[in-house]
NUKOL-481611 format. One record per residue (C-alpha): residue number from 1; residue in one letter; x, y, z. Coordinates in Angstrom, 3 decimals, always signed. Last residue first. Layout:
NUKOL-481611
@resi=NUM | resn=A | east=X | north=Y | up=Z
...
end
This chain:
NUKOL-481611
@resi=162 | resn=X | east=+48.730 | north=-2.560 | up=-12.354
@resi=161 | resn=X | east=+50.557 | north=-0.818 | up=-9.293
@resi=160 | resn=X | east=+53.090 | north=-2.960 | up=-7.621
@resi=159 | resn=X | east=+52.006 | north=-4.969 | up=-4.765
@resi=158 | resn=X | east=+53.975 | north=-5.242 | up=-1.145
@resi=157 | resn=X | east=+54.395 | north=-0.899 | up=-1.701
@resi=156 | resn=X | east=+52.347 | north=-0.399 | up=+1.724
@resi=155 | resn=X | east=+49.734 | north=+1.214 | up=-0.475
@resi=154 | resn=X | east=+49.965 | north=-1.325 | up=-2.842
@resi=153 | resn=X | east=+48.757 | north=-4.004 | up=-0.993
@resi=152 | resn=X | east=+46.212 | north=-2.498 | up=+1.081
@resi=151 | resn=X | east=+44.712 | north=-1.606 | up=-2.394
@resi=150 | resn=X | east=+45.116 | north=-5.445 | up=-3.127
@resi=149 | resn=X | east=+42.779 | north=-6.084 | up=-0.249
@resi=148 | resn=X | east=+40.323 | north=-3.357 | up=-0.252
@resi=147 | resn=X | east=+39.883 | north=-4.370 | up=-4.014
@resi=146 | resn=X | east=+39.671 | north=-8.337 | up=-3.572
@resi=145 | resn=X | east=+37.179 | north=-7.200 | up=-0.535
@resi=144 | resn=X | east=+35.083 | north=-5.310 | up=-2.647
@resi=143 | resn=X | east=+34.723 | north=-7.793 | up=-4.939
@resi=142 | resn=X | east=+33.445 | north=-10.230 | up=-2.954
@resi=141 | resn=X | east=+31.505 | north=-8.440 | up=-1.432
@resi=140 | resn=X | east=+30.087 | north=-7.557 | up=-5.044
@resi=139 | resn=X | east=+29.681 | north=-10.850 | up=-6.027
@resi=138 | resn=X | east=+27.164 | north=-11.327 | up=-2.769
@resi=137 | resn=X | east=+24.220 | north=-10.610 | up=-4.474
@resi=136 | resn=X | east=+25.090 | north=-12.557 | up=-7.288
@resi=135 | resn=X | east=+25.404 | north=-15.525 | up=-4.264
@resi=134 | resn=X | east=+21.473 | north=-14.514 | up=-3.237
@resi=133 | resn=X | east=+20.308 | north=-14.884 | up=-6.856
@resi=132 | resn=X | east=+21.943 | north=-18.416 | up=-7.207
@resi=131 | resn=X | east=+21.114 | north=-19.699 | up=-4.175
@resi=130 | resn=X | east=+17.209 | north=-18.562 | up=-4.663
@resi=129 | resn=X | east=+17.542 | north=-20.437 | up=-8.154
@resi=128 | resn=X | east=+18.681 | north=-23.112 | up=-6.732
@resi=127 | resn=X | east=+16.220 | north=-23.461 | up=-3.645
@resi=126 | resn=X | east=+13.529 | north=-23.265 | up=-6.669
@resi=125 | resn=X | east=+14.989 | north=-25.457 | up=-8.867
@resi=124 | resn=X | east=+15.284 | north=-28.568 | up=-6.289
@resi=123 | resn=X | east=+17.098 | north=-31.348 | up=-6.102
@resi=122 | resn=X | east=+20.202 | north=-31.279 | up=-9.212
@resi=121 | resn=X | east=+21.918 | north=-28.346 | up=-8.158
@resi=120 | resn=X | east=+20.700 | north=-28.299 | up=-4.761
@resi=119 | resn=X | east=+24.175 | north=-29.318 | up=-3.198
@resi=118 | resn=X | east=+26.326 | north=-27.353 | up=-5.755
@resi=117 | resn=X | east=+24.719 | north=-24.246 | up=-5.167
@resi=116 | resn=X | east=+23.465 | north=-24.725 | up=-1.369
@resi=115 | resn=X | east=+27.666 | north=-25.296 | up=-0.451
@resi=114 | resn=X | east=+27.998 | north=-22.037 | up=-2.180
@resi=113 | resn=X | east=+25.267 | north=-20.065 | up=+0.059
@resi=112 | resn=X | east=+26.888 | north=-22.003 | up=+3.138
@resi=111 | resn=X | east=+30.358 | north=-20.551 | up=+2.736
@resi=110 | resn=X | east=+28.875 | north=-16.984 | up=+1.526
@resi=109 | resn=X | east=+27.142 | north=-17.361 | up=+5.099
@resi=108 | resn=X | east=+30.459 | north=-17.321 | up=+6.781
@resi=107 | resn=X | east=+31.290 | north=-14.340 | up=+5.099
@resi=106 | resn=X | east=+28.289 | north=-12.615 | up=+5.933
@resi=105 | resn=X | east=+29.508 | north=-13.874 | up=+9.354
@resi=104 | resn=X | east=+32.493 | north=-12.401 | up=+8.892
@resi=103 | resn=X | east=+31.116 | north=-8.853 | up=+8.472
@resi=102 | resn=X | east=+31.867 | north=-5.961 | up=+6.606
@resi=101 | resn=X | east=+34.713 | north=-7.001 | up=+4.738
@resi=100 | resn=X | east=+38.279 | north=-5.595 | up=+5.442
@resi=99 | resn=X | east=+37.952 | north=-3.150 | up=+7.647
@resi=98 | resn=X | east=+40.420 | north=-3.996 | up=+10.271
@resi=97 | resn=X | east=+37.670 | north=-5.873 | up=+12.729
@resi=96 | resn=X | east=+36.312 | north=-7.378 | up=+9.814
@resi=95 | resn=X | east=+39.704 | north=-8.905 | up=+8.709
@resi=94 | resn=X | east=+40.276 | north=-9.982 | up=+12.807
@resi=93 | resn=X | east=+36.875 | north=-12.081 | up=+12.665
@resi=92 | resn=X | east=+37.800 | north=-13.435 | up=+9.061
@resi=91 | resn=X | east=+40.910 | north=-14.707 | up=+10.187
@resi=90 | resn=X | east=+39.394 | north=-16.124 | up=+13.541
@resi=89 | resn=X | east=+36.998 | north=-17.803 | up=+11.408
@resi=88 | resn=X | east=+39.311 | north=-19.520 | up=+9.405
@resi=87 | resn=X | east=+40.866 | north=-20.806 | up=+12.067
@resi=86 | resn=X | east=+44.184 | north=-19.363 | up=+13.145
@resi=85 | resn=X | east=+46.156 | north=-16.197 | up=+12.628
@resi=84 | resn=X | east=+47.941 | north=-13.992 | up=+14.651
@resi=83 | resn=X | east=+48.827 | north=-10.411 | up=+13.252
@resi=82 | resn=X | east=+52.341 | north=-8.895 | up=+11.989
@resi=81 | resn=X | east=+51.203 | north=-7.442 | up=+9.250
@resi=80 | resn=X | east=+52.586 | north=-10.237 | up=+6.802
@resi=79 | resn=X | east=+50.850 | north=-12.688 | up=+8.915
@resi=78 | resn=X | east=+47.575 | north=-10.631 | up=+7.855
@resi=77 | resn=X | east=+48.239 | north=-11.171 | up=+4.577
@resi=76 | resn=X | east=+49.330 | north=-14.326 | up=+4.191
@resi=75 | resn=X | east=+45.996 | north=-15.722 | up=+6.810
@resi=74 | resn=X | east=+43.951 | north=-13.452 | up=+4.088
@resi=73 | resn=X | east=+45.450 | north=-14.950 | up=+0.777
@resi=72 | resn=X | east=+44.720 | north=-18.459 | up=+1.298
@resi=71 | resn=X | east=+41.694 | north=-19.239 | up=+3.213
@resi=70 | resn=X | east=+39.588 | north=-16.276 | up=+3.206
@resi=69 | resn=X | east=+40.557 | north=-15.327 | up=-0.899
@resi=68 | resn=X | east=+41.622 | north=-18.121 | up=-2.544
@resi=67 | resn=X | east=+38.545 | north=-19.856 | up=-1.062
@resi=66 | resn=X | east=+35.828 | north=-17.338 | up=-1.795
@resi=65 | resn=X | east=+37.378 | north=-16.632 | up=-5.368
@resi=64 | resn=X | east=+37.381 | north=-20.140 | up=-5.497
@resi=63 | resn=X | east=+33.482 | north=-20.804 | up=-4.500
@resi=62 | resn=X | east=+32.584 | north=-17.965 | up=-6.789
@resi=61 | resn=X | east=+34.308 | north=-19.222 | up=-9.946
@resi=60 | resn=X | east=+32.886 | north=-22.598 | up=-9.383
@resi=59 | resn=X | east=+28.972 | north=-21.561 | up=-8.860
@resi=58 | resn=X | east=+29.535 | north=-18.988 | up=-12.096
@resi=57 | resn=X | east=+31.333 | north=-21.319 | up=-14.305
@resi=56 | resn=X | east=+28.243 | north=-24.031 | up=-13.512
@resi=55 | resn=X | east=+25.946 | north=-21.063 | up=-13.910
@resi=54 | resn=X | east=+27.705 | north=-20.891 | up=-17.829
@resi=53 | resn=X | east=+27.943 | north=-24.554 | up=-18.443
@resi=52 | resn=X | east=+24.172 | north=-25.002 | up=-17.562
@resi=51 | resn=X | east=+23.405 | north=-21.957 | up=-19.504
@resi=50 | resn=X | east=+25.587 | north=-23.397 | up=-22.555
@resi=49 | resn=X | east=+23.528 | north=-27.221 | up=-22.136
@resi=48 | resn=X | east=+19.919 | north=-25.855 | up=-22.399
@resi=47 | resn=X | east=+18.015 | north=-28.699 | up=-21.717
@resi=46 | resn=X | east=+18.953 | north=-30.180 | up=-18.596
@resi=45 | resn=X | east=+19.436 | north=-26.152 | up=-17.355
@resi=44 | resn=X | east=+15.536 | north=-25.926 | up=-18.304
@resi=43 | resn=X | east=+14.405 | north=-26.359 | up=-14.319
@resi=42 | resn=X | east=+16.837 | north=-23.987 | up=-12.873
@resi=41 | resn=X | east=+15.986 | north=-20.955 | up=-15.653
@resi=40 | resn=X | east=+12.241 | north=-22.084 | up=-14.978
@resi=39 | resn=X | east=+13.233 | north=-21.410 | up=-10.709
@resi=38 | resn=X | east=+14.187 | north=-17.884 | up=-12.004
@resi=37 | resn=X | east=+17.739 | north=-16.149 | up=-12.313
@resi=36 | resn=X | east=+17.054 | north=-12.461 | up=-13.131
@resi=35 | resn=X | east=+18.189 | north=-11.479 | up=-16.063
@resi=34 | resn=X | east=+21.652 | north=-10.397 | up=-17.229
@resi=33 | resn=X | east=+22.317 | north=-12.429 | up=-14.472
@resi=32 | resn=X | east=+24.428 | north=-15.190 | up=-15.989
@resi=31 | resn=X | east=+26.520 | north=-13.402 | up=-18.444
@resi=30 | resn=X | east=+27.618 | north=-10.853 | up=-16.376
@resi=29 | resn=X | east=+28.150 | north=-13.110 | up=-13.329
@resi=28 | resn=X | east=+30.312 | north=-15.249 | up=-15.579
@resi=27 | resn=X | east=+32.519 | north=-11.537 | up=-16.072
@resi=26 | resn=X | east=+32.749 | north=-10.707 | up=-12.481
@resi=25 | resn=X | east=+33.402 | north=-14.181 | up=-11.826
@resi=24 | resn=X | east=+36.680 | north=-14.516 | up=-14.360
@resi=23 | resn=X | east=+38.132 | north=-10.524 | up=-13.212
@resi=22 | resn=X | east=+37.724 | north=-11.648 | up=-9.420
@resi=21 | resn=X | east=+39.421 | north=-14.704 | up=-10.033
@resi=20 | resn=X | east=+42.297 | north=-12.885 | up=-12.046
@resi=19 | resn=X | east=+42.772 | north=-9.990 | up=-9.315
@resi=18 | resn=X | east=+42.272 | north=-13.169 | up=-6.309
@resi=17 | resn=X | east=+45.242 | north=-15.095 | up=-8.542
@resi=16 | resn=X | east=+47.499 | north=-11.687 | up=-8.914
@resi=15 | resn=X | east=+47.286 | north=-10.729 | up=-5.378
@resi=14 | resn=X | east=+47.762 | north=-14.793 | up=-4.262
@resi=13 | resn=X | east=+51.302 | north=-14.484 | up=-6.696
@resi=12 | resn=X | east=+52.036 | north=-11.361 | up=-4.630
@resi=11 | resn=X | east=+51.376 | north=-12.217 | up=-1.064
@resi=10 | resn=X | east=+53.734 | north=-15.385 | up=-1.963
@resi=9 | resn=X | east=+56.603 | north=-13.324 | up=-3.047
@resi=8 | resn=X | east=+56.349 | north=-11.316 | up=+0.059
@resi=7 | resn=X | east=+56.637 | north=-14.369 | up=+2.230
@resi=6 | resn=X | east=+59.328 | north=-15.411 | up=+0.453
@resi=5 | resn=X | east=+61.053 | north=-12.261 | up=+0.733
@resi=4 | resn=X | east=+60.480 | north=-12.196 | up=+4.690
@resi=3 | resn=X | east=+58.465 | north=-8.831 | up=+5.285
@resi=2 | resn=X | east=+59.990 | north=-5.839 | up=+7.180
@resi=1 | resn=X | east=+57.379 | north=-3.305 | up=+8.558
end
């Protein structure tokens, strides 16, 4: 399969930007789940300015990784194999029909799960702390599909080994 150069160059800077993403959340995630995230974690964030900072890092980190990866680098990538692409959903339909991720609703839920983060931030600790759980949960989806993805990559020699 012949890909344009620019195209190619393109599929490579997103590979590197998902890789870094991936590396940034995987680390916050760390640091903010070490324990369990509880609805008193939620309600002492006004007090304790470096966990606020840290689940802050995590919420943004997440919702980028989510966006570099299903808006950006999937349509690339699957344009590079020679597939339609369209709506975001149509994307993520035809990346769980190829393997990708396991399910684009899941994914689609992910989408919802972040908008609960930064929506409920300030309302309510409980449904904050239940977002925040549920999206650690979902880190390693995430993950996986960053890894399925660049492994893709490099197999068909688009990505050079790291």
């Amino acid at each position: 399969m012949r890909i344009e150069p620019e195209q190619l160059e393109r599929l490579r800077f997103l590979a590197r930007v998902v890789q870094r993403e991936q590396q940034h959340l995987l680390s916050t995630d760390q640091r903010v789940f070490a324990q369990p995230f509880t609805a008193a974690r939620a309600r002492g964030l006004a007090e304790n300015v470096d966990e606020a900072e840290r689940v802050e890092a995590f919420v943004s980190r997440f919702g980028r990784l989510q966006d570099t990866l299903g808006d950006k680098l999937l349509p690339v990538f699957l344009n590079a194999l020679g597939e339609r692409t369209g709506a975001v959903i149509d994307n993520l339909d035809r990346a769980e029909k190829l393997g990708y991720i396991p399910s684009s609703d899941d994914w689609l839920a992910l989408r919802k799960l972040r908008s609960q983060m930064v929506h409920e931030y300030i309302e309510d600790p409980t449904t904050l702390a239940d977002a925040l759980q549920a999206g650690h949960e979902y880190v390693p989806t995430l993950s996986a599909f960053v890894e399925r993805l660049i492994d893709d990559l490099r197999q068909r020699g688009w990505v050079k080994p790291s």
